[in-house]
N, C-alpha and C positions, 0 to 999 in steps of 0.2 A: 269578407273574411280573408281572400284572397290577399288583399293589402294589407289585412293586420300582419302576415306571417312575411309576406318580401315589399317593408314599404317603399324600399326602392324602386318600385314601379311609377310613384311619386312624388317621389322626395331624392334627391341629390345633392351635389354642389352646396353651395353656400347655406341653404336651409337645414339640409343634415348636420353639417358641422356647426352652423349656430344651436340646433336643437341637442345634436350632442355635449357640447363644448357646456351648454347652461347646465345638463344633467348631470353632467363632470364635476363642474364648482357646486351644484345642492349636493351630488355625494360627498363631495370633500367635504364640506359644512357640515352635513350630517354624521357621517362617518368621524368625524373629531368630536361631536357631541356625545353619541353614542359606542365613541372607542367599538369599532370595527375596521379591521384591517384589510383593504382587498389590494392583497400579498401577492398576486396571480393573475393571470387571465382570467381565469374561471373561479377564482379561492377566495372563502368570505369565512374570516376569523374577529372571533370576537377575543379584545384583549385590551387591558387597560391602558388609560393615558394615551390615546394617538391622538397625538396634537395635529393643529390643522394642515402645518406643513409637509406634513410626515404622509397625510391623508390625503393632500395637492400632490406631496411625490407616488406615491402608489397612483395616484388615477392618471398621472402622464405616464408613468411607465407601462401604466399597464396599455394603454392609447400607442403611444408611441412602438410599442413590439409587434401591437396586433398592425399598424400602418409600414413597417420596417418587413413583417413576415409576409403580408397577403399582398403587397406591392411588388416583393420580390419572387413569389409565384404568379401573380397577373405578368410580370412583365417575362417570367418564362414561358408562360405556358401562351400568351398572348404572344410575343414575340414583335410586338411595336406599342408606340408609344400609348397611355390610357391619359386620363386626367387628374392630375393628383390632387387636385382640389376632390372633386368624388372618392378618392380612396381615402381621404383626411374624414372626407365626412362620412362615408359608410364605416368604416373606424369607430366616429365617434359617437354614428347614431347608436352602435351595437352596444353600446356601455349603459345607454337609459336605463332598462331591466334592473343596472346595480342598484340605481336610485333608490329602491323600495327597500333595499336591506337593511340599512340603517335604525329604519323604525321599525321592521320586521322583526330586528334580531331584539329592539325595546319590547315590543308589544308580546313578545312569547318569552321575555325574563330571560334570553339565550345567557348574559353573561353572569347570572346566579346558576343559572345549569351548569355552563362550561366549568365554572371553578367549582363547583360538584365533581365534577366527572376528574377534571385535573385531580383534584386532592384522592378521590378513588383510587388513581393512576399512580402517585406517589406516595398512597399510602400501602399499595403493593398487596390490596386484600383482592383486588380484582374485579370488588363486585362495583357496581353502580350505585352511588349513595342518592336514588331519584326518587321520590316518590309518585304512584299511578298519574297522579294530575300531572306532573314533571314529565314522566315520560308518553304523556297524552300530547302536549306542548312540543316536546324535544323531535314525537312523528309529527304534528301536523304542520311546523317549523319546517321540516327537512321536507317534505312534500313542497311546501309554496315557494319555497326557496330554489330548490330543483326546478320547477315548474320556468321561474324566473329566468333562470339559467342555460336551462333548454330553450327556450324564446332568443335568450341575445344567440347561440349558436344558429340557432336557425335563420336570425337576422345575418349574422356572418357569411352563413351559407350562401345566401340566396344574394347577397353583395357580392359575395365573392367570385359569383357564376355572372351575376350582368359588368364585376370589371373586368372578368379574365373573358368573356364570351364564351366560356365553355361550357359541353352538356354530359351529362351522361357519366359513362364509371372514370372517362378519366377528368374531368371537375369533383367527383366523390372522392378517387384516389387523391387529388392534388389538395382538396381541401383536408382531410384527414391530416395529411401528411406534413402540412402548415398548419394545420392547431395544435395537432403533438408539438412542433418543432416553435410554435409561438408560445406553448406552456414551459416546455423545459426552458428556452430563455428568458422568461420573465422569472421563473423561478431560480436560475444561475444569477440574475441581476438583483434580486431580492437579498441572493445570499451573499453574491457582493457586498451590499450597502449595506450590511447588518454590520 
């Protein structure tokens, strides 16, 4: 159980980043079939027509921020050189988890909800236009999804302490303060390219 939550105790280098890198192109794939956007680090929006390139650029950037921010805390808080082949691949192992959204967000009807809830919102009545099986779906959707979620962070986590070698509150404080600082720029870069 131990490995499921930091599989970097066995997996690095070359193997992460190939098992990342394929997780990558099936989300891109998937994510373009099933018009889901992952607009974020952490953000999984369901909205029409995201073509496939659109889907290939959301999973490098979201890749490339999370490799740009936790490389530039291992190399402060480390203070010499790590290997950046392992920060590419703990990177990109932590992205697998998105994989399953795709057909998650199919399999609970998310993008007949979402524009439910949108038209709600613009129609300015306020309420929710779901009904109980709708909003049975809409929880047990947001549980697995979260659940998902919470896994790549903890995969982050537990990367981010065997690149930076560090323990304790200050590996806590420094990872905190790197995933806030790796969400507002993937989300300043987002609103960039809009």
């Amino acid at each position: 159980m131990k490995q499921f939550f930091n599989p970097f105790l066995k997996i690095a280098g070359w193997k992460a980043l190939s098992y990342g890198l394929a997780a990558m192109l099936a989300t891109t794939f998937l994510g373009s079939i099933y018009n889901i956007h992952l607009d974020g680090i952490l953000n999984v929006h369901v909205n029409g027509n995201v073509s496939l390139s659109i889907a290939l650029q959301e999973n490098l950037i979201n890749w490339l921020t999370l490799v740009f921010v936790f490389g530039l805390a291992t190399w402060i808080l480390n203070g010499r050189a790590f290997r950046f082949l392992d920060l590419l691949g703990i990177m990109a192992f932590t992205r697998i988890p998105f994989l399953v959204m795709p057909p998650l967000n199919a399999m609970f009807n998310m993008e007949m909800i979402g524009e439910k809830i949108r038209q709600s919102v613009f129609e300015g009545t306020g309420e929710l236009l779901l009904s109980a099986t709708e909003y049975l779906l809409l929880g047990i959707y947001l549980v697995i999804s979260l659940l998902f979620i919470i896994l790549s962070v903890t995969w982050l986590y537990n990367g981010f302490r065997i690149l930076s070698n560090s323990k304790g509150i200050q590996a806590n404080t420094a990872f905190i303060i790197t995933l806030l600082a790796g969400v507002i720029i993937s989300q300043v870069l987002f609103t960039i390219i809009e």
